[in-house]
N, C-alpha and C positions, 0 to 999 in steps of 0.2 A: 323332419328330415328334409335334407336336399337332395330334389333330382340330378341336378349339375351344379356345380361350383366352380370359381376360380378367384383369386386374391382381388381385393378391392381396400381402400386404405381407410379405415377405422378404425377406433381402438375396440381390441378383439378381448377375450375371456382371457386370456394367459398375458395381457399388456399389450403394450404395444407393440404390436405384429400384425404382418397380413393376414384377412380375414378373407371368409368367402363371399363373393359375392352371388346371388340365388339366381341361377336360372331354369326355373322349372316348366316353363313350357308348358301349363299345364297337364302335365302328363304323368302328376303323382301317383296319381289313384292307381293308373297302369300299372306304375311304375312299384309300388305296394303290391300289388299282387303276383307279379313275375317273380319277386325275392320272396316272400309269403308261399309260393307253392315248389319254390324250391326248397329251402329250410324251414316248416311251418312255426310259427309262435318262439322266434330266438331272438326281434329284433337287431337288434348291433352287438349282441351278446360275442363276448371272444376270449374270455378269463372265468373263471369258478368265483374268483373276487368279487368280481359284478355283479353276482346275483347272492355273493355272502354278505358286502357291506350293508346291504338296503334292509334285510331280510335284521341285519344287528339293530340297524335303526330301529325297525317296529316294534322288536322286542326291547330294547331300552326305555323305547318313548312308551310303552305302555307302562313299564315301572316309573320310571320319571316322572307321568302325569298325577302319581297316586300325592305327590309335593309342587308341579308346579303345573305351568301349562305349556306344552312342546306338540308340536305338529309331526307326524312321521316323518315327512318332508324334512325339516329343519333336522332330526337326528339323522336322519339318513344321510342328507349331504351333508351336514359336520362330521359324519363319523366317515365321507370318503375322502375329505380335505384332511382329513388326521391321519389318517391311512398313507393318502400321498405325499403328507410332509412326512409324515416319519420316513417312507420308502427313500423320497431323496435324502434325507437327512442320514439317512445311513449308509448311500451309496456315493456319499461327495457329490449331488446335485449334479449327479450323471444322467443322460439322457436316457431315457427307455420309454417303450412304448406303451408300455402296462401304468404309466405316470401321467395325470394332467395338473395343470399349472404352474410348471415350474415355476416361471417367471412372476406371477402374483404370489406365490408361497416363500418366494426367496426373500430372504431376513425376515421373518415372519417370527415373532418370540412370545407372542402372547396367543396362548394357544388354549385358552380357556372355552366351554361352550359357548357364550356367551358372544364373544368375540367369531367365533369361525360358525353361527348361526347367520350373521348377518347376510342377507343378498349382496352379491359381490365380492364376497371375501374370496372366495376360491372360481371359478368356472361356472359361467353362465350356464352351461349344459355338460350337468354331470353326469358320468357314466349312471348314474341310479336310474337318469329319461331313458337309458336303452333297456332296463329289464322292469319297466314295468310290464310287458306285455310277456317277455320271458316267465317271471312270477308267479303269474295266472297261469301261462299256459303248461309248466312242467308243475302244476299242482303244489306249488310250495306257498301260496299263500290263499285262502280264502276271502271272498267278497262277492256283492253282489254290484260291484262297476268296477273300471278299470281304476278309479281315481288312488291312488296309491297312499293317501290320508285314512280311507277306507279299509286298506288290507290289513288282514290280522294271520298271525301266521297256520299255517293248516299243519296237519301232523305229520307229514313229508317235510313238511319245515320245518319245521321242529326237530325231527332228527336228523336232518340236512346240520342245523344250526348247532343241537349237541353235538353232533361227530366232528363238526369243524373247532369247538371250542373246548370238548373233553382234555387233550393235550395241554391245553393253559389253567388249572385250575387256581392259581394262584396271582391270576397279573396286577394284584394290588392285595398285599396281605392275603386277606381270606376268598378276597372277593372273585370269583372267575369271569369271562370276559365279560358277558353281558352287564353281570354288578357293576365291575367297574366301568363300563361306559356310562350306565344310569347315573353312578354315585357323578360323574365327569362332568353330566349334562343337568345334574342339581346344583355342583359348585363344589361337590366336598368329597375328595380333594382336587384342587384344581391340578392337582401334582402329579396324579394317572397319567396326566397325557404323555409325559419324559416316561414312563415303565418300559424299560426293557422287553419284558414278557408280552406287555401289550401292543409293542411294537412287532413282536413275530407272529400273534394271532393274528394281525391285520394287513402285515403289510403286501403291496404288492407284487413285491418281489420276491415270493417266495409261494412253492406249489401247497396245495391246501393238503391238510392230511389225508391219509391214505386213504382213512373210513370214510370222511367225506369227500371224496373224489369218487368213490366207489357210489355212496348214496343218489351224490347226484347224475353218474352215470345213470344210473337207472330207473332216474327221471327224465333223464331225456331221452334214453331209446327202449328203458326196459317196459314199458306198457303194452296196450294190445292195441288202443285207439288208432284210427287211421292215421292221426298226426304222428303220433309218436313212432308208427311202422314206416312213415317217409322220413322220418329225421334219422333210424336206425337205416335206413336202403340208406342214406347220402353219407352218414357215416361209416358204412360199409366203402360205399364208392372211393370220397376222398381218398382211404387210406390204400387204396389201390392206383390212385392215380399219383400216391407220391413214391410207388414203386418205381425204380428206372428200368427192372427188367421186365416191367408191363404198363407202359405210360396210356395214360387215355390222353391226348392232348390235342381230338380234333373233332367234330360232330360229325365224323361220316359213318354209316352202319347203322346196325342196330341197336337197339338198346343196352349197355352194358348189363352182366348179370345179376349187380346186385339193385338195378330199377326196373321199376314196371315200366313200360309203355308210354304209360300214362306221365309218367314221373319225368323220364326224359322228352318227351316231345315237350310237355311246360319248359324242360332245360333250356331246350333250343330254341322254342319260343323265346324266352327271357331274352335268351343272350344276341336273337337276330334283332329285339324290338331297341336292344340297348343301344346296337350299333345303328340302328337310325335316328337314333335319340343324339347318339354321337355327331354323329353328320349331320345332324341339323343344327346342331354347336357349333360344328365346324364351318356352315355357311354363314350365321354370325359373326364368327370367330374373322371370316375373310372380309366380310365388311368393315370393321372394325380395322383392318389392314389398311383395306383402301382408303378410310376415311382419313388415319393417319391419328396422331396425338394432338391433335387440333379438334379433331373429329368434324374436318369439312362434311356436308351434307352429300348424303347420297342418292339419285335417283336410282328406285327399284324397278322402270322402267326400262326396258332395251336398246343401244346397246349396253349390255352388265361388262362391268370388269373380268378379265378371262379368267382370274382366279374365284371369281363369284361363281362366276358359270361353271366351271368346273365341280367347286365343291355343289352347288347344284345337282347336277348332274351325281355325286357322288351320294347324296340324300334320298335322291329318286330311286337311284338302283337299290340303295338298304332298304326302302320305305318299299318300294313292290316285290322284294325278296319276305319279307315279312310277310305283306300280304298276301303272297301268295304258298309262303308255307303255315299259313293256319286258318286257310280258307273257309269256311264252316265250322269254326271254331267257335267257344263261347266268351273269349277271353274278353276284358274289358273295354266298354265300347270306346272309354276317351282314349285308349292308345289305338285302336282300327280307323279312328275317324283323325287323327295324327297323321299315321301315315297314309289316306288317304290324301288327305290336304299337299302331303309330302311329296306323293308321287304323280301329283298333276301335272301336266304337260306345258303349263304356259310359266316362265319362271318368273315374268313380274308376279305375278297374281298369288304364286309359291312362296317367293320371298317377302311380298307383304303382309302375310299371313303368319311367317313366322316373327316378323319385325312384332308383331303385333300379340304373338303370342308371347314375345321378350319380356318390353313394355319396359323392363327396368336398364338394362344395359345398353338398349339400342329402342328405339320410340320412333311411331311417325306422326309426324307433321304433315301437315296437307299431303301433297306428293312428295314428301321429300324423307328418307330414313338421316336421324337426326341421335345425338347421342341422350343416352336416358340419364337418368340421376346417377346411375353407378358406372356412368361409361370413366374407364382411368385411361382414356389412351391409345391400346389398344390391347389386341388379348396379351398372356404370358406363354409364350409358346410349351415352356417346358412344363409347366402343369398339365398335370392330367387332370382328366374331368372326371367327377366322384360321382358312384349312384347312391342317391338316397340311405345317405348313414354310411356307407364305407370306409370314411375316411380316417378313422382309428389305424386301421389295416392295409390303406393303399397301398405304401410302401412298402407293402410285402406280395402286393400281385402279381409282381414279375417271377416271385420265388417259389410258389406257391403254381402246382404244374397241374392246371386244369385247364379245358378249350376254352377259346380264345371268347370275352363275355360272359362269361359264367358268373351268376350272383353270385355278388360277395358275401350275402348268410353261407354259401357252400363254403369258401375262403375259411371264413370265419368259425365256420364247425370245424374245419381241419384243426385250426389254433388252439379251439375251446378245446378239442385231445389230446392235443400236445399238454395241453397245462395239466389234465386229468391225468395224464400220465407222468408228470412231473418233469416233461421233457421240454417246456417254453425255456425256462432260461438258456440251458446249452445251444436250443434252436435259433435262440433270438443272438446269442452269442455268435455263430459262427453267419448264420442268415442274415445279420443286421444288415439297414441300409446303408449303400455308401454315403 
């Protein structure tokens, strides 16, 4: 996952289009843990899909292997590239956000395992990377490591996986879903893939059945575990804050009623460490201005550009508002020692530090800030900067009424109950971005 992002010209997983370019700052680790104790163990999870495709994989490629050799891995991402080609293919190659690769999937006709096993066929990072950690931690699959080749499915998956597949018993003659994926990824028939029926077990665009909507509700908040009782308080929360006749949309007060203490102070932790994470993108961001699309060099030295110095100043104030609302706190030392660097008083000394903490977009040379490998120019001003995995969802953070910095796992449990509820398509319908 990325700490920050913004476009840089490579060719990206869905073709060619802008990709992101990584600015983390080292400040991952932080940055994992502020979204981690806000939604514990969901990953980038934001659809019931997500954690049904992977979950189809294991249980195929365990029949499968009984004839050949297949990796969870390899069924799992083919069975999400099949998923998403059928999705577009039935919606006229419309845009949605529950869809990755358009653009690599488009005229795509040979749809055999075989062919949509290969690396690169579909998306470099498939939704299956976000619910590894999901998997394990709503108890749906057994193992002793995360490595997702390892997982076998546990008996929560298992009837997570019946209740989702009970409705299709027929998506190939006799065969029900999981058959006919196996029989799909042996070769015979390569002709499952065109199934109607198997095109409604799996595709994206449509909510999962009732009974498994229900099942995996009650993996994710019906337990007793302390994780699972913060993932039920933030699901509680959200759906009070997409009330209009009682909005939460701002950190002053006390703790809302359906979190602890404990649960909201981590909130506004997260969400103050974000925005100096911000501002210090943003002091980048202005160098990269003054350097201009040439990217002439910059002295980090005094006198600074007034808009350097500004956003400076604007990093300092976020970076001692941090520090000083988790003063005695245990949270992780690389984001305290961030903003400490941040909220120093001398601004060369500030800003070489972070030039330094760049390294890729912006580099220094002797005395002089100099552009990195991925410098294109200058920033994009209209991008917004994404925290570590959000970017599925970004374009629905304006819509989506929580205080300002709020981890995007909260964003994204909101979403994952809209879909449990079968309410993501009309949401995404009237909610879409412009």
């Amino acid at each position: 996952m990325t700490d920050s992002a913004q476009p840089w010209g490579l060719l990206g997983p869905d073709g060619l289009v802008s990709v992101r370019r990584v600015r983390t700052l080292n400040v991952g680790t932080a940055i994992r843990q502020f979204n981690e104790l806000a939604v514990p163990g969901m990953g980038s999870v934001w659809t019931g899909r997500q954690l049904l495709w992977p979950l189809l994989g294991v249980a195929a490629a365990a029949i499968a292997r009984t004839s050949m050799h297949v990796s969870n891995i390899e069924a799992a991402n083919a069975i999400e590239a099949l998923a998403c080609r059928m999705g577009l293919a039935s919606n006229g190659w419309q845009r949605d956000a529950r869809i990755r690769g358009a653009q690599k999937l488009r005229g795509t006709e040979n749809l055999t395992f075989q062919t949509m096993r290969r690396p690169g066929f579909y998306v470099t990072q498939p939704m299956r990377m976000s619910a590894v950690q999901p998997l394990l931690a709503l108890g749906l699959v057994e193992s002793e490591s995360e490595r997702f080749n390892a997982y076998q499915l546990s008996e929560a998956g298992r009837a997570f996986l019946d209740t989702s597949c009970d409705p299709y018993p027929e998506c190939w003659y006799s065969h029900g879903v999981v058959s006919a994926l196996a029989k799909w990824i042996t070769g015979s028939p390569p002709a499952v893939a065109n199934s109607q029926c198997l095109c409604e077990a799996i595709t994206p665009l449509a909510p999962l059945p009732d009974l498994a909507a229900q099942t995996l509700r009650e993996q994710l908040a019906g337990r007793s575990d302390p994780t699972s009782l913060r993932r039920r308080a933030a699901l509680a929360w959200v759906r009070r804050c997409q009330d209009v006749r009682r909005p939460v949309d701002d950190w002053e007060g006390p703790a809302p009623a359906e979190l602890s203490t404990a649960h909201w102070a981590d909130l506004r932790a997260g969400a103050c460490f974000f925005r100096a994470r911000d501002a210090a993108i943003g002091v980048l961001d202005a160098c990269e201005r003054v350097m201009g699309p040439a990217g002439a060099p910059l002295s980090p030295v005094e006198p600074l550009p007034e808009t350097v110095r500004d956003a400076l100043d604007a990093a300092r104030a976020a970076a001692a508002a941090f520090l000083e609302l988790v003063e005695g706190s245990n949270y992780h030392a690389s984001g305290l020692q961030f903003c400490r660097e941040l909220s120093g008083d001398e601004h060369p000394t500030v800003l070489k530090q972070l030039v330094a903490r760049d390294g890729r977009v912006l580099r220094l040379s002797g005395n002089e800030i100099v552009p990195g490998m991925a410098f294109d120019g200058g920033p994009q001003e209209a991008e917004a900067e994404a925290q570590d995995g959000d970017e599925a969802t970004a374009d629905f953070a304006r819509r989506v009424r929580l205080p300002a910095g709020t981890s995007f796992r909260i964003r994204n449990l909101l979403l994952l109950d809209l879909d449990l509820q079968a309410k993501m398509g009309g949401w995404l319908v009237t909610e879409s971005p412009a």
